[in-house]
C-alpha positions as CSV (number, residue, x, y, z in Angstrom):
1,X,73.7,114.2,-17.9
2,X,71.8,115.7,-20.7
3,X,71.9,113.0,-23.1
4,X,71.0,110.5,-20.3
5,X,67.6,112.3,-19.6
6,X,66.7,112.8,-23.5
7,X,67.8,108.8,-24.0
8,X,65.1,108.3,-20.6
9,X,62.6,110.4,-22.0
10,X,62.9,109.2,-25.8
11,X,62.7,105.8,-24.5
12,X,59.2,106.2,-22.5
13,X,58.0,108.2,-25.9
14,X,58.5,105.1,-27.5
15,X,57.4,102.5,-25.3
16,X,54.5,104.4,-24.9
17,X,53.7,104.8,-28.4
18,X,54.4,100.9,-29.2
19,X,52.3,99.6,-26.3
20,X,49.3,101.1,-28.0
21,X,49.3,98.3,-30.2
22,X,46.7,95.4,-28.6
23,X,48.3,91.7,-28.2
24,X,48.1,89.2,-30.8
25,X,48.0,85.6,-30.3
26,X,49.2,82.9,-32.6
27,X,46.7,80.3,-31.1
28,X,43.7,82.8,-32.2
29,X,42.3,79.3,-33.7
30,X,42.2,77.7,-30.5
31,X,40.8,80.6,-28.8
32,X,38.9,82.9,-30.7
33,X,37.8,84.9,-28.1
34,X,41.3,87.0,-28.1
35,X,39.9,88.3,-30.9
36,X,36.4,88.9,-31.0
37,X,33.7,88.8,-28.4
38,X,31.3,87.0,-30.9
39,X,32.8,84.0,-29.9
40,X,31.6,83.7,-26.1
41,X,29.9,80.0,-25.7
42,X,30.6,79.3,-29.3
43,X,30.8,75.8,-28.5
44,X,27.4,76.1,-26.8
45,X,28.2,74.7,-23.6
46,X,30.6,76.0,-20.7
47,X,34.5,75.8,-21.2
48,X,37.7,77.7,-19.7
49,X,41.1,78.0,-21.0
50,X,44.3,80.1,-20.4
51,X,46.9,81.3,-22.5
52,X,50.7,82.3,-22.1
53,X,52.8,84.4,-24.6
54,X,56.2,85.0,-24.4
55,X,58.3,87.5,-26.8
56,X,61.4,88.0,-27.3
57,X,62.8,86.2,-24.2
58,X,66.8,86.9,-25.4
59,X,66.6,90.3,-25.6
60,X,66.4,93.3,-22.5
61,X,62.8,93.8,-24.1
62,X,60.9,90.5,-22.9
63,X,57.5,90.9,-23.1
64,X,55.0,88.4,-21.4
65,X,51.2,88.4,-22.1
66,X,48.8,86.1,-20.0
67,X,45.2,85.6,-20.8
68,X,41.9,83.5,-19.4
69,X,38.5,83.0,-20.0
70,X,35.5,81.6,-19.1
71,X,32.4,81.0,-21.3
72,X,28.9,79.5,-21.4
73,X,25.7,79.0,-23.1
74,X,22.4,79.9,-22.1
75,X,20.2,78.0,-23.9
76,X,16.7,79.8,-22.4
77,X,18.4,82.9,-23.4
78,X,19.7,82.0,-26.7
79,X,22.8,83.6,-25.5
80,X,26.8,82.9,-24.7
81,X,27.9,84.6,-21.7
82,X,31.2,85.1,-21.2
83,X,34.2,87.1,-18.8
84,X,37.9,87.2,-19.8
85,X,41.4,89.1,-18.2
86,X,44.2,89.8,-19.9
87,X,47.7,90.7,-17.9
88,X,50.1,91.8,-20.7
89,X,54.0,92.9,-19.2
90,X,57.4,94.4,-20.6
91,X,60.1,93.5,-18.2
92,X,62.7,96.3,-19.2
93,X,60.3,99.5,-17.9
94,X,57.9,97.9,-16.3
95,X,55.2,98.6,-18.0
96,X,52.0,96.1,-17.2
97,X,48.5,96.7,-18.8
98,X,45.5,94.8,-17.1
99,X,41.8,94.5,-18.2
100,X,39.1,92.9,-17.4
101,X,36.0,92.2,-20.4
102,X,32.8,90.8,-20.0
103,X,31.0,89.3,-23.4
104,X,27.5,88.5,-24.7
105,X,26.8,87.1,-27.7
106,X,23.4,86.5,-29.1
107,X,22.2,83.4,-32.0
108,X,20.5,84.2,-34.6
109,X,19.1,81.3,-37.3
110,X,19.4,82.1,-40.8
111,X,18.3,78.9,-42.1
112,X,19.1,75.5,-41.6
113,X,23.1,75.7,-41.9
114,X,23.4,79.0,-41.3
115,X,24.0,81.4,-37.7
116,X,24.7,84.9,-37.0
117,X,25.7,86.0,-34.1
118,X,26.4,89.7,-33.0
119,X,28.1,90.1,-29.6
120,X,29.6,93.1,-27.4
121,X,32.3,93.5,-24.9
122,X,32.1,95.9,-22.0
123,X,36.4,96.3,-20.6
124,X,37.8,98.2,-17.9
125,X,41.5,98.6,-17.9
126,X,44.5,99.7,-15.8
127,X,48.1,100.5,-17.1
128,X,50.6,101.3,-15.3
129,X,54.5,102.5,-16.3
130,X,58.0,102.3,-14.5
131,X,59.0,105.7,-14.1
132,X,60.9,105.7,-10.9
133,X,64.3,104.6,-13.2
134,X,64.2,108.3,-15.2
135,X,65.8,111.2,-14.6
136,X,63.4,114.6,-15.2
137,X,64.3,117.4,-15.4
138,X,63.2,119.2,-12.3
139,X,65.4,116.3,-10.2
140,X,68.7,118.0,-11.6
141,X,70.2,121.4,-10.3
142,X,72.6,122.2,-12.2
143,X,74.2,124.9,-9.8
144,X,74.9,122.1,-7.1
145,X,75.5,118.7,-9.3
146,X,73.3,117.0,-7.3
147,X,70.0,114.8,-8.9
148,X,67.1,115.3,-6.4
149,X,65.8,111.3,-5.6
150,X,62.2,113.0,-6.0
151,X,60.0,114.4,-9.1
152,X,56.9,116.9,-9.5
153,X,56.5,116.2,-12.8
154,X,52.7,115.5,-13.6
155,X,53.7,112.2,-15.6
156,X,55.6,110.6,-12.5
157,X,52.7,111.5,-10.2
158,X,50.2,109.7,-12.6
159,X,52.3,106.7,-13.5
160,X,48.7,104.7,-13.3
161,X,45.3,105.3,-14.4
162,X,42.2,103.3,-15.7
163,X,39.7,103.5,-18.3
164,X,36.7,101.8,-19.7
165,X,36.4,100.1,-23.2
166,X,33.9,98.9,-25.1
167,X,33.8,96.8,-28.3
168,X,31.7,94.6,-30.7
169,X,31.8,91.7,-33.1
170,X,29.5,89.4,-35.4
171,X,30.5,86.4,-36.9
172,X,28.5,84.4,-39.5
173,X,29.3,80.1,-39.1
174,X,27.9,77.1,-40.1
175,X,29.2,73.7,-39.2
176,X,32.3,73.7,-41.4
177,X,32.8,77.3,-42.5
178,X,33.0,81.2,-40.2
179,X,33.4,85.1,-40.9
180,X,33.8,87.0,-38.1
181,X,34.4,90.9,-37.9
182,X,35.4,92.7,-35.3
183,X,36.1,96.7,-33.9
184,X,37.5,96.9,-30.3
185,X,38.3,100.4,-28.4
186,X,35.2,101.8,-30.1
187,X,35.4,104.9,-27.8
188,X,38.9,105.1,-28.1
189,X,40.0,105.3,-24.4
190,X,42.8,107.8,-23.5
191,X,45.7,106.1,-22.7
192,X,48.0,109.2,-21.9
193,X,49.9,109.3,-18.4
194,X,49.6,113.2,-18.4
195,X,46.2,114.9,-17.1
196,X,46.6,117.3,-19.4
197,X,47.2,115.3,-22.3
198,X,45.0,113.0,-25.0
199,X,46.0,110.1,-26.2
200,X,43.0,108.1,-28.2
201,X,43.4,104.6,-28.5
202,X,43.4,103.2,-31.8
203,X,40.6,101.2,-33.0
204,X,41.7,97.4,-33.6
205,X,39.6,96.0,-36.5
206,X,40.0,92.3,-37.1
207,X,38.7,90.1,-39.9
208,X,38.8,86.0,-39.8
209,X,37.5,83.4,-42.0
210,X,37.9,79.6,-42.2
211,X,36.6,76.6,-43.2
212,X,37.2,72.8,-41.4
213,X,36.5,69.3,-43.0
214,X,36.6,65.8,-42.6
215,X,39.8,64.4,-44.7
216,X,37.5,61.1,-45.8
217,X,35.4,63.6,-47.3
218,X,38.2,64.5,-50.0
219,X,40.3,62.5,-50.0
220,X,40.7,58.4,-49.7
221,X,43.5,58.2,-46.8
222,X,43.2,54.8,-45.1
223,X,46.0,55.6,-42.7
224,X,44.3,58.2,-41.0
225,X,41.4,57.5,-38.4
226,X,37.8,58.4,-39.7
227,X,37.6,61.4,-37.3
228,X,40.9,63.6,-39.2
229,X,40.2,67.0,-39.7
230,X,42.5,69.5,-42.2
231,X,41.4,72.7,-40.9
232,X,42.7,76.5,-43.0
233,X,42.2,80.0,-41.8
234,X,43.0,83.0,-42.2
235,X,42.8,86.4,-39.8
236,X,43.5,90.4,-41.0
237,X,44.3,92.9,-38.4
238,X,45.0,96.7,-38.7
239,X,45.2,99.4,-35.6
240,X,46.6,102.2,-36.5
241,X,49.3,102.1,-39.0
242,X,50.1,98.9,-38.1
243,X,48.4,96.0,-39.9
244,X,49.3,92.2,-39.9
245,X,47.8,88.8,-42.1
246,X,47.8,85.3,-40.5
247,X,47.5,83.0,-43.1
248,X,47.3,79.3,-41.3
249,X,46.3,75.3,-41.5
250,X,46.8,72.5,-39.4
251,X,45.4,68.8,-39.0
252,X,43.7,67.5,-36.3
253,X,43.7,63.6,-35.4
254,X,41.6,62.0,-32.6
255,X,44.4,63.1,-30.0
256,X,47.0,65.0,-31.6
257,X,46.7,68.3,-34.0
258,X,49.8,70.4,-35.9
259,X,50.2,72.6,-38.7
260,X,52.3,76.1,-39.6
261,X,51.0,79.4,-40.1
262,X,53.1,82.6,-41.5
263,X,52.8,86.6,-40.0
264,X,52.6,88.7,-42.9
265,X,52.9,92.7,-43.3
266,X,50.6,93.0,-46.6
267,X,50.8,97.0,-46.6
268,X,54.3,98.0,-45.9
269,X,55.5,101.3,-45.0
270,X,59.4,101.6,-45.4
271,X,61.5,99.9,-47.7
272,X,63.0,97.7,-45.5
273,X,59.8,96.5,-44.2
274,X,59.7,92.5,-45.1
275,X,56.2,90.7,-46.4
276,X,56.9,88.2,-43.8
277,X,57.6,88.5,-40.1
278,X,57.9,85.3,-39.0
279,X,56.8,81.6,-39.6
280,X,55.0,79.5,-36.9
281,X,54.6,76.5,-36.0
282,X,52.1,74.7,-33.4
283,X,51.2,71.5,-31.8
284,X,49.5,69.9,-29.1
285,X,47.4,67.0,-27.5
286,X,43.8,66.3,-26.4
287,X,43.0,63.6,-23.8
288,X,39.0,64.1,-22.8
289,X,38.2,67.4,-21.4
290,X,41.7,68.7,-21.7
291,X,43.2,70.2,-24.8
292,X,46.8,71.3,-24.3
293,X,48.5,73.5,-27.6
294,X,52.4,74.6,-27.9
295,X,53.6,76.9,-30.5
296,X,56.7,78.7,-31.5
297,X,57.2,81.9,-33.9
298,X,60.4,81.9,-35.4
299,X,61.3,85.9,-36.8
300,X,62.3,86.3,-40.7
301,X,63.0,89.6,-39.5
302,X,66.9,91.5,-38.9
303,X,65.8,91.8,-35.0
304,X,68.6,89.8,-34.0
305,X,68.8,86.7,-31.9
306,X,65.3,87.4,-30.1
307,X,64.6,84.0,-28.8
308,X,61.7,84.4,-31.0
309,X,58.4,84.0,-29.7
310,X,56.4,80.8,-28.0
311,X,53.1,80.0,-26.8
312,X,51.1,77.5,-23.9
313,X,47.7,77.4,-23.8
314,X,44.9,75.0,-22.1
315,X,41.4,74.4,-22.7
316,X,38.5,72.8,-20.4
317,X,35.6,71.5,-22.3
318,X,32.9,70.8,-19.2
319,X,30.5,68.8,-21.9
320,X,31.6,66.9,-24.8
321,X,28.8,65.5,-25.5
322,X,27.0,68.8,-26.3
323,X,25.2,68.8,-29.7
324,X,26.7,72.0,-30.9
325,X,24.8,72.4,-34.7
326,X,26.5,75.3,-36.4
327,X,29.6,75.8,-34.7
328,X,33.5,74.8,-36.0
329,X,34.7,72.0,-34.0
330,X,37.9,73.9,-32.1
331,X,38.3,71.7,-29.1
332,X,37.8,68.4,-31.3
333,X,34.7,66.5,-29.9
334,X,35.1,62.9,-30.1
């Protein structure tokens, strides 16, 4: 009975410690705004998407992650507006995290190639934890052998709670080239299920860069259609102690895009840690409006057989025939 309550309580210690970590998406090309608010109307004209994760769907741990946006550009106001949700779910404790963001970024012209745009992102958040499986302490009497069905304990009674967030983000683009920095959880929310207890969330710093071009423009290809693009990017990430590298390319024809990108853990921490966590490949097709991407992350890792991890997204483009003049072409205008 004892070791069944300190497994129970061991196991919420560390769920709860590994769910302060913030989702990452392997389609963070296709929709930047997972990452940074500075992206919201981007594009410079309205467009909506949504995006499913699924990890590890062979083991007990499954976790799913939904997300979905909607942006637009104000062109009196100089501005992108945008709002975003994001549902994120482990199916073994129940554990579900909800929040809702809403974004603003503003354009400012450097020159005549050059934007910068600084943005903010006001959340509100709500988690919640199963902890009608455990067994506390104050359920068992040890004089009788009998587990009481109900608990006092101050975590059980407060096994949801919400908080507000707040985060910002610049990014500096030009037609075929972007930085962006980000910092999300700037006043580090508590996240702790006990009253009495503190738990700051981390800070989640992220740093992308990359740089899109016309093929012709290199290289003489007459197979491919005038319109190819070879696009290569890269995106940093640390909160807390953890820390991940995307390293990434892909090419994008009129109606049809692909590539591979690798996970990386540049500063590892034990010696069994590997450099790379898994390798990933993507696809997907565009017809008009609709852009529709598929990838899969298959785990270099000794997990196990973890079904590794896949992604759906979809994209709405309301106006292709915007003139968007500074931005990186990621829903493939043609």
């Amino acid at each position: 009975m004892k070791f069944r309550l300190f497994f129970t309580l061991l196991c919420c210690f560390f769920f709860a410690k590994s769910k302060a970590q913030d989702p990452i998406f392997t389609q963070y090309f296709i929709i930047p705004e997972t990452l940074n608010p500075a992206y919201s109307g981007f594009l410079e004209t309205t467009y909506a998407g949504a995006l499913h994760r699924s990890q590890w769907p062979d083991l007990d741990l499954k976790i799913d992650t939904d997300y979905a946006f909607l942006n637009t550009w104000s062109e009196g106001m100089n501005s992108g507006l945008g709002g975003s949700i994001l549902s994120h779910r482990e199916n073994n404790t129940h554990y579900s995290f909800t929040q809702l963001n809403l974004n603003y970024a503003y354009r400012v012209t450097l020159n005549d190639n050059w934007y910068f745009r600084p943005a903010i992102e006001i959340g509100f958040g709500t988690k919640s934890f199963g902890f009608g499986g455990l067994v506390l302490s104050d359920q068992i009497n040890i004089g009788s052998g009998v587990i009481n069905p109900v608990s006092g304990d101050p975590v059980v009674l407060n096994d949801k709670f919400n908080f507000f967030d707040f985060s910002v983000g610049m990014l500096v683009n030009s037609e075929e080239a972007w930085f962006g920095l980000s910092l999300k959880h700037i006043n580090k929310p508590n996240i702790s299920f006990a009253d009495e207890k503190n738990l700051p969330l981390d800070m989640f710093f992220s740093a992308n860069v990359g740089y899109e071009f016309l093929v012709v423009d290199y290289l003489d290809v007459v197979a491919f259609p005038y319109e190819t693009k070879f696009q290569v990017s890269a995106n940093y990430m640390n909160q807390g102690q953890y820390n991940r590298l995307d390293l990434g390319t892909s090419i994008m024809f009129r109606t049809v895009f692909f590539g591979v990108s690798t996970a990386m853990n540049p500063w590892t921490k034990a010696e069994d840690s590997h450099l790379v966590t898994s390798v990933n490949f993507f696809g997907g097709l565009q017809y008009e409006h609709l852009k529709f991407g598929l990838s899969h992350d298959f785990s270099t890792s000794k997990i196990g057989n973890s079904g590794g991890i896949y992604e759906l997204s979809l994209t709405y483009q309301f106006d292709l025939d915007v003139k968007c003049f500074g931005c990186p072409n990621y829903e493939s205008k043609y």
